[in-house]
C-alpha positions as protocol buffer text, in pm:
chain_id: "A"
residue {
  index: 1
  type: UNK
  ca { x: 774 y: -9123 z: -9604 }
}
residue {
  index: 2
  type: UNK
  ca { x: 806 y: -8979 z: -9259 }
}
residue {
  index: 3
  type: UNK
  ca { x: 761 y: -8592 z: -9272 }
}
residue {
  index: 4
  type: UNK
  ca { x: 763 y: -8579 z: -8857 }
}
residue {
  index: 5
  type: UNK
  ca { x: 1067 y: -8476 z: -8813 }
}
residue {
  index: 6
  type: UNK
  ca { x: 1084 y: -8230 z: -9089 }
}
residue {
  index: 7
  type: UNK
  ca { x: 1013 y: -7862 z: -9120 }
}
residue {
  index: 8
  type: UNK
  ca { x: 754 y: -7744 z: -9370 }
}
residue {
  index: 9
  type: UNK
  ca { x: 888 y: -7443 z: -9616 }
}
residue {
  index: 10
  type: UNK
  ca { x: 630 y: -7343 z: -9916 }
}
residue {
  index: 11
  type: UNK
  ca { x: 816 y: -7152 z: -10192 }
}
residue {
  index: 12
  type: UNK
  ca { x: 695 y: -6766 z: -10284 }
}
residue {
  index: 13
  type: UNK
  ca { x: 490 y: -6918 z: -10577 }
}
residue {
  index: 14
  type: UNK
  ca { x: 332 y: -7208 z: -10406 }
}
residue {
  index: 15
  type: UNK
  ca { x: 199 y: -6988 z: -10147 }
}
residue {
  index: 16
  type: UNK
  ca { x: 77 y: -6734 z: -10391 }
}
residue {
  index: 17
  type: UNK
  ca { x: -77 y: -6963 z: -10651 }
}
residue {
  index: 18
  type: UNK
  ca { x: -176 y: -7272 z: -10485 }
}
residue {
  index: 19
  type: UNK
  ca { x: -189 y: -7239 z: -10104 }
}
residue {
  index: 20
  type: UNK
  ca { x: -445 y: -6948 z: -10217 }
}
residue {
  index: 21
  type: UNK
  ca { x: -651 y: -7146 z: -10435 }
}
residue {
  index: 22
  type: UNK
  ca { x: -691 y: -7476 z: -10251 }
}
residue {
  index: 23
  type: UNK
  ca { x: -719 y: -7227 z: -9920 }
}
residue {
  index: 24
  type: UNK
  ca { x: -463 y: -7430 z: -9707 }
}
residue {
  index: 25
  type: UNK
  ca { x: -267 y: -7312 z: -9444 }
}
residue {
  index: 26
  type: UNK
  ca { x: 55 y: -7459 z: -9282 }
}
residue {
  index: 27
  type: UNK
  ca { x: -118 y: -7762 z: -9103 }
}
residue {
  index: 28
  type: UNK
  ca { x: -344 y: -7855 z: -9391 }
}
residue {
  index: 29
  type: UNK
  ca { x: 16 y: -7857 z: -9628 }
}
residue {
  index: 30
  type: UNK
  ca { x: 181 y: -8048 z: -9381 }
}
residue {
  index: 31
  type: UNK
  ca { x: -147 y: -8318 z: -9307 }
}
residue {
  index: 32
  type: UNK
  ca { x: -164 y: -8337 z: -9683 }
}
residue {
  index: 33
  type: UNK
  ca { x: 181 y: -8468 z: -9746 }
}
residue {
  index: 34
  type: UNK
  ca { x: 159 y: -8716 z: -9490 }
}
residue {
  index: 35
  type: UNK
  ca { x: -142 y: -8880 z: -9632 }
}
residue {
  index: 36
  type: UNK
  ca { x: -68 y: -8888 z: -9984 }
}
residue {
  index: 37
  type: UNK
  ca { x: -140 y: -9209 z: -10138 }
}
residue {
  index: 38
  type: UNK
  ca { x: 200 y: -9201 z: -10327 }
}
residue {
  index: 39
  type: UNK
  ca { x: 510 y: -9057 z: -10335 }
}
residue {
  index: 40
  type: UNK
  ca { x: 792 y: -9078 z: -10635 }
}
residue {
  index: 41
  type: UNK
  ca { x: 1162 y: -8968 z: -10631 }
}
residue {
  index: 42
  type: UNK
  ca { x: 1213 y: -8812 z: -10972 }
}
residue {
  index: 43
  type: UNK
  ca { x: 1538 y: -8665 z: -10895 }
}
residue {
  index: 44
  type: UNK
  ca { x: 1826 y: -8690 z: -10599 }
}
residue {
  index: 45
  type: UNK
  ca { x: 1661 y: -8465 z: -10377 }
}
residue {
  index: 46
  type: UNK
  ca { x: 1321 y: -8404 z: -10563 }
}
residue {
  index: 47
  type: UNK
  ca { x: 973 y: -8589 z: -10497 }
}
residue {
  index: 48
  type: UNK
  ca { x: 629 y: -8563 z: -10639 }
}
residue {
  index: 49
  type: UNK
  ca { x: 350 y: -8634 z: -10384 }
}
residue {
  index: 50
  type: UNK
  ca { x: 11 y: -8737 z: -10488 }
}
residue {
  index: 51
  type: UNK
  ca { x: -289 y: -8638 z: -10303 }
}
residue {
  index: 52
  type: UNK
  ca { x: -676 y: -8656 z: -10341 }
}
residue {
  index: 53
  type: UNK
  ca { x: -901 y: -8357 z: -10195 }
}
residue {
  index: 54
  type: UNK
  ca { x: -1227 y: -8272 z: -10277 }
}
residue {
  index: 55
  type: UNK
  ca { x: -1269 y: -8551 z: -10558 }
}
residue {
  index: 56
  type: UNK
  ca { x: -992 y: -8396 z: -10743 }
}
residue {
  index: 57
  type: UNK
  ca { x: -592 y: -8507 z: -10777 }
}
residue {
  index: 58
  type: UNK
  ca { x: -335 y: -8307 z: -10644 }
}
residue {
  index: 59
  type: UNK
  ca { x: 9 y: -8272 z: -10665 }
}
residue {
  index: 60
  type: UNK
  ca { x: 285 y: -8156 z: -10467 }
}
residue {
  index: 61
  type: UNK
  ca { x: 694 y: -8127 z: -10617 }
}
residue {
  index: 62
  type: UNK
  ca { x: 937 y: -8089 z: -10331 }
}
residue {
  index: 63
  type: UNK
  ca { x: 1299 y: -8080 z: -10221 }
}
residue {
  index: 64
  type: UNK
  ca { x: 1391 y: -8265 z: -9929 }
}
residue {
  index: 65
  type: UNK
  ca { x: 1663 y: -8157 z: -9761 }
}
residue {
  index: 66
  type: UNK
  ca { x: 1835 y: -8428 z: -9520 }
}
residue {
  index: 67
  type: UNK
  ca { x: 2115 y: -8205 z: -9356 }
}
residue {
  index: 68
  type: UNK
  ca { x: 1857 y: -7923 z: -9256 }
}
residue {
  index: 69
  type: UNK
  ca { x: 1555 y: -8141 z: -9220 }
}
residue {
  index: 70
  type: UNK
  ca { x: 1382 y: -7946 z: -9436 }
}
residue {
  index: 71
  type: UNK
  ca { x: 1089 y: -8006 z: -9698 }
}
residue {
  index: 72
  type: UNK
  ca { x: 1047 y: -7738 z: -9953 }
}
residue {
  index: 73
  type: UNK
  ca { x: 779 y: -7719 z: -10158 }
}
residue {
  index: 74
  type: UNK
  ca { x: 857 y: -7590 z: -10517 }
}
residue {
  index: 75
  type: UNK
  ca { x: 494 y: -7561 z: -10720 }
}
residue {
  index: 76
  type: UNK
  ca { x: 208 y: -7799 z: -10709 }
}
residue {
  index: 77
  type: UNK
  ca { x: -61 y: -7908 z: -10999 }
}
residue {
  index: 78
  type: UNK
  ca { x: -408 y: -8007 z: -11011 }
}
residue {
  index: 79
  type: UNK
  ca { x: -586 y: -8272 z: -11192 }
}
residue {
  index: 80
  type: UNK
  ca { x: -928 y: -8463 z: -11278 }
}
């Protein structure tokens, strides 16, 4: 998926919870989502992105927004 053209919007409580703990900032969100090694649709406008960092599994669960060009993220997870 092709994030280019797309603004970057964490939600309150990805920014408080996991932004915080995986210390990443707005470039490091938006690098991270465009090298995930895969990306589902689970929904009509909602993804889950798959990432690896650090030897551990991340994931992100978004909205994509095609009007606004928009990609917000609603809470992430963590995983072995």
């Amino acid at each position: 998926m092709d994030i280019s053209e797309y603004k970057v919007r964490p939600s309150k409580h990805f920014i408080l919870t996991w932004m915080r703990k995986w210390e990443y900032d707005a470039h490091t969100l938006r690098q991270a989502l465009e090298n995930a090694y895969k990306i589902d649709k689970v929904g009509r406008y909602k993804y889950e992105a798959y990432t690896r960092a650090k030897g551990k599994s991340r994931k992100f669960i978004f909205l994509r927004d095609e009007e606004g060009k928009e990609i917000f993220i609603i809470t992430g997870a963590e995983g072995k």
